[in-house]
Structures are given as structure tokens and as C-alpha cells.
N, C-alpha and C positions, 0 to 999 in steps of 0.2 A: 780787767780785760775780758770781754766778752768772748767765751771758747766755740766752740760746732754744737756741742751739745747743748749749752742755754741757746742758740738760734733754732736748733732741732725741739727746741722744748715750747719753746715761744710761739713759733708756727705751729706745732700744733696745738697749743691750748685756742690760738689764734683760731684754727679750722676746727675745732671741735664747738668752740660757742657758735660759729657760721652755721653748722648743721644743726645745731640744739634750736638756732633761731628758726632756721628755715623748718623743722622738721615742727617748729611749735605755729609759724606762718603758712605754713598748707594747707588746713583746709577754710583757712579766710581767703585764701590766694582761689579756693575750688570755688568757692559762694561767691565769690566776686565775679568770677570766672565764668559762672554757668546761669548768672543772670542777665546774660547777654547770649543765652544759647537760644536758639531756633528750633525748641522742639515739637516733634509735629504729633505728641501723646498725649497723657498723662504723664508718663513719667522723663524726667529732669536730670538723667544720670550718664549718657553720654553727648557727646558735642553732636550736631549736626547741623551747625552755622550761625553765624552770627547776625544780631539782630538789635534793634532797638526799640521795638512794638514793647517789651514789657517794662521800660523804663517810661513809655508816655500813656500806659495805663496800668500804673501800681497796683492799683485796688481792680483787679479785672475777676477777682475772683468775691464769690459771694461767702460772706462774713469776715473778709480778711478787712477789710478797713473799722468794723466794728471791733475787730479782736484789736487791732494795733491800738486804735485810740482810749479803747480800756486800759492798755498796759502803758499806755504814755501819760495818761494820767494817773494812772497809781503809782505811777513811779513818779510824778512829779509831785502829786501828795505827800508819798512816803519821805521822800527825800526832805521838803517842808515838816513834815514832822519831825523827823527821826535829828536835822541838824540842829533844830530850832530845840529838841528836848538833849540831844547829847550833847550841843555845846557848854550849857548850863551844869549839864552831871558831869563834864569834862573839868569847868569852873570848879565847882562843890567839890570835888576829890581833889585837884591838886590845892587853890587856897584856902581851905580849911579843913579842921579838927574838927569829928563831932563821932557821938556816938554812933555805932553801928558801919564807921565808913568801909571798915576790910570786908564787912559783908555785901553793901553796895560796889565794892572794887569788885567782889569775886561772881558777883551776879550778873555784871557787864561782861564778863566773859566767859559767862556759862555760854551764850548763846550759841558763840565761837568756837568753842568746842563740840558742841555736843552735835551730833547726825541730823542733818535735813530733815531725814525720815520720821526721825523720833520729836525732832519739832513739830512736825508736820502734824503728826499721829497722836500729840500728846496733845498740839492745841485742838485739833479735831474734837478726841477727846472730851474735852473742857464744852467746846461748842454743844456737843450733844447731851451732855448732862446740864448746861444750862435752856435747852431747846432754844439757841439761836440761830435763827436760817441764814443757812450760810450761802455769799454772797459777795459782791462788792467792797463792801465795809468788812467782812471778814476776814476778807484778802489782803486787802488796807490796813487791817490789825497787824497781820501776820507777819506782812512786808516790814511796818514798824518793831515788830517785835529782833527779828535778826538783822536788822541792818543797823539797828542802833547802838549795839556794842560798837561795831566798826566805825561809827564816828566819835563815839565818845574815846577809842581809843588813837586815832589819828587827831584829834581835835587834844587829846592831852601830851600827846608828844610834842607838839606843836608851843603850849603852856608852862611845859615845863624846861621848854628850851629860852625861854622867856625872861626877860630880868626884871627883876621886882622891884627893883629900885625907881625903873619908870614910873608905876602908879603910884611909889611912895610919893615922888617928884610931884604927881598932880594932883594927889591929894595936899602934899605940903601946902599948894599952891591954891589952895579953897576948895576943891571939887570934891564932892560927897563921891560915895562908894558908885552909886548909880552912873554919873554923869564919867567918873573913873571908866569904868565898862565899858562903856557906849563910844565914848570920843578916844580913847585909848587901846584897852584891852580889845577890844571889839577888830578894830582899825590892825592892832598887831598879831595877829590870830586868823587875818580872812584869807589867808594864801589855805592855812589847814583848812578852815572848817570850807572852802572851794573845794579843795582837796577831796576830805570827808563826804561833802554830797554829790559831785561825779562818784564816789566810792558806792556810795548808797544806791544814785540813782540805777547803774552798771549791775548791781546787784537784783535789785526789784526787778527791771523789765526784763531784767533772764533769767528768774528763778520759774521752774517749773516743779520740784517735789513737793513743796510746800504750799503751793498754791494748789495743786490739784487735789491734796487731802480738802482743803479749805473754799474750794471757788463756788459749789453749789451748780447752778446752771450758768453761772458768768465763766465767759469764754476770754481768757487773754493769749497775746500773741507766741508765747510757746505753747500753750496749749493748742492754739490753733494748730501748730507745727506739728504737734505730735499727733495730732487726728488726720492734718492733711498726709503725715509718712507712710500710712496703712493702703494711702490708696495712688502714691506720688505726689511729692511734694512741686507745689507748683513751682513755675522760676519767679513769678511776684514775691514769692517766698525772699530770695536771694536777694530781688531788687531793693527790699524793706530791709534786710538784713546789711546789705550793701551798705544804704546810707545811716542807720542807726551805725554802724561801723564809722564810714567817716564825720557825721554829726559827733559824736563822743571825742574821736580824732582829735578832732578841732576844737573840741573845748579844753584836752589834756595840752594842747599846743598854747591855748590862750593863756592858761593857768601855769603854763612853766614860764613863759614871758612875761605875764606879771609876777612873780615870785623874782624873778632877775631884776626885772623895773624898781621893784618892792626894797629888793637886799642894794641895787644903786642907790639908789633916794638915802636911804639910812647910813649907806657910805658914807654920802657925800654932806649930810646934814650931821654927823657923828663930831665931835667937838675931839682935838686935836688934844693927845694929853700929854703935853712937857715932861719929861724926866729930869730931873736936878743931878747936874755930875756932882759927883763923890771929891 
């Protein structure tokens, strides 16, 4: 029987995650907010009415459409890389043995550990003792470089939740190791590795430490941020930030209904297994 004190305890754990949300939702709730402000400066920090002129010209500011579409394409590069090579190192560590794998496990998660800065710093580094100008492609390294633990490690959770007896099944069944992969493994695995590249992509077109050791004179869209903050950040700012917000939204929404769609289907095709009374 539930006393005063577990409803007194309940409500508030209740109101405490309310406020951890909202206190972690405010300032998406202020960027949402203030690219619909009417302001009449430079600067974008208090209200003075509302407006719709910077939603029907995004790009009103000079270099901001050329910063966005750099970081929308490295990020959809990186994401192409990064899931296309950690799904495979995701493969290789859980089904199989081989020499050296503790050392490939512990090196997918160096990345994960170790500071932005000293990423950043260390691949710089690298760069300037090789003399390559850094740039575009350097950026596109870099992105790949830490975003790839992150799918190699959501992409093996995913593998190892996995029953193997399926691919024994289609192997039994004639299918070489490859055609296995591909019409199988492949198929039961894409809710993670979806997963994995929202992970990626979310990551890439918001990193700013590491890109700015790395970018050379290529401009991407936090960096644009943090040059336009020195002198006010425009509200185009917000309105970019705005839909990047709900664009990602909607693909985490897509991605949890097919994972439901996914876990139905396998319900419902799952073969019924008799018990024998005693």
C-alpha cells in the first residue's frame, strides 16, 4: 500500500526531471524564439517584436549560405564515411578472432575519451609536420576521425544484441558469407547503423574545437557563429539553427517508428515455439 511519503517521493522525482528537462530545453526554446525577433541592430539579444522577414530570407547575410552548405556537406560525407567504415569494424570485433583485436577495440575508443582540444591539437600537429594545407579534406579527416568510434560503438551494441543462429540459418541454406551480410545481417542492423549516422552526422555539423585547429581558411557554419558573436549574432543565425533542430527532429522521429515497424514485423513473422507438458 502506497503511504504519503512514497507519493511525496514520486512527485518529486516527478518535478525534478521536469526542471532538469526544461533547464536542459531553454536555450533551444531562446534560438527558436529569437528567430522570429524584429531586431532593429546588430545585435539579437532582446525581443522587440515579432517577425517573419528572416525566415523568407535565410541566407540574408553574406557567407552564411556558403558556411551552412560546407558543414552540410561534411557532415554528410563524414557520416558516409564514418558508417560505411565503422559498420564493417563494428562486424570484425564482434564476429571474429584475430590478432591484435583488444588493440583495435581500445583504439575505437580512444577517440571517445580523449579532449577535443588535444584531438584537435594533436591532429594539427600531424598536419604541419606533414606540410598539408589544411582545408576542406582536412576537416573531412578530422570529422571522420572522432565520429567513428561512435558508430563503431552503437553499431556493435546493436550486433551483439543479435542472434547468430539467423546467419547460421542462411548460411545452412546455400548463402556464402557475403550474400549472409548483405540480405541478412545488413537488413538486421539498419535501425543501429540509422542510429549511428544521425549520431555522426549531429556530431560533425556541430563541432567547432576541432575544426578550427583544422579548417585552414574553410569557413563552416559554427565557425561562422563564432565570428558572427564578436560583433552579433544575426537572427538568420537562429533561423538555420531553427531548422537544423527540427530536420534532425524528424529524422530521430523516423528512426524510432521504423525500429517499432522493424521489432512488429519480427513479432509477427517469429515462429511460435510449442512447449511439451511434463
Amino acid at each position: 500500500m502506497r503511504t504519503t511519503v512514497d507519493r511525496i517521493r514520486d512527485w518529486a522525482i516527478g518535478a525534478w526531471a521536469i526542471l532538469a528537462i526544461v533547464y536542459l530545453f531553454i536555450p533551444i526554446f531562446v534560438i527558436v524564439l529569437f528567430s522570429f525577433n524584429d531586431n532593429q541592430g546588430r545585435f539579437n539579444f532582446t525581443w522587440q517584436g515579432f517577425t517573419l522577414k528572416h525566415w523568407k530570407d535565410p541566407f540574408g547575410v553574406d557567407g552564411l549560405q556558403s558556411a551552412f552548405t560546407t558543414s552540410l556537406s561534411i557532415a554528410a560525407l563524414t557520416t558516409l564515411i564514418a558508417v560505411t567504415l565503422g559498420t564493417f569494424i563494428a562486424l570484425a570485433l564482434v564476429r571474429y578472432r584475430f590478432h591484435g583485436r583488444g588493440a583495435v577495440n581500445g583504439l575505437v575508443f580512444l577517440p571517445l575519451a580523449t579532449p577535443e582540444v588535444v584531438l584537435g591539437a594533436a591532429l594539427l600537429g600531424w598536419l604541419l609536420t606533414l606540410s598539408f594545407a589544411r582545408g576542406y579534406v582536412t576537416i573531412l579527416i578530422a570529422h571522420v576521425m572522432f565520429t567513428l568510434g561512435y558508430v563503431v560503438v552503437t553499431v556493435r551494441a546493436r550486433l551483439e544484441g543479435m542472434d547468430l543462429h539467423i546467419e547460421e540459418a542462411a548460411q545452412d541454406l546455400g548463402a556464402n558469407q557475403w550474400t549472409t551480410i548483405r540480405k541478412v545481417t545488413l537488413p538486421l542492423i539498419m535501425p543501429g547503423v540509422a542510429a549511428a549516422g544521425l549520431l555522426a552526422f549531429a556530431i560533425s555539423i556541430d563541432d567547432f574545437v576541432v575544426t578550427n585547429f583544422n579548417a585552414g581558411q574553410t569557413i563552416t557554419f559554427p565557425l561562422f557563429v563564432y565570428g558572427a558573436s564578436r560583433q552579433g549574432v544575426p537572427p538568420q543565425v537562429n533561423v538555420l539553427a531553427t531548422m537544423l533542430l527540427l530536420f534532425v527532429m524528424a529524422l530521430m522521429v523516423l528512426n524510432v517508428l521504423w525500429q517499432r515497424r522493424s521489432a512488429k514485423r519480427d513479432a509477427r513473422t517469429m515462429p511460435e515455439i510449442e512447449i511439451p507438458a511434463r
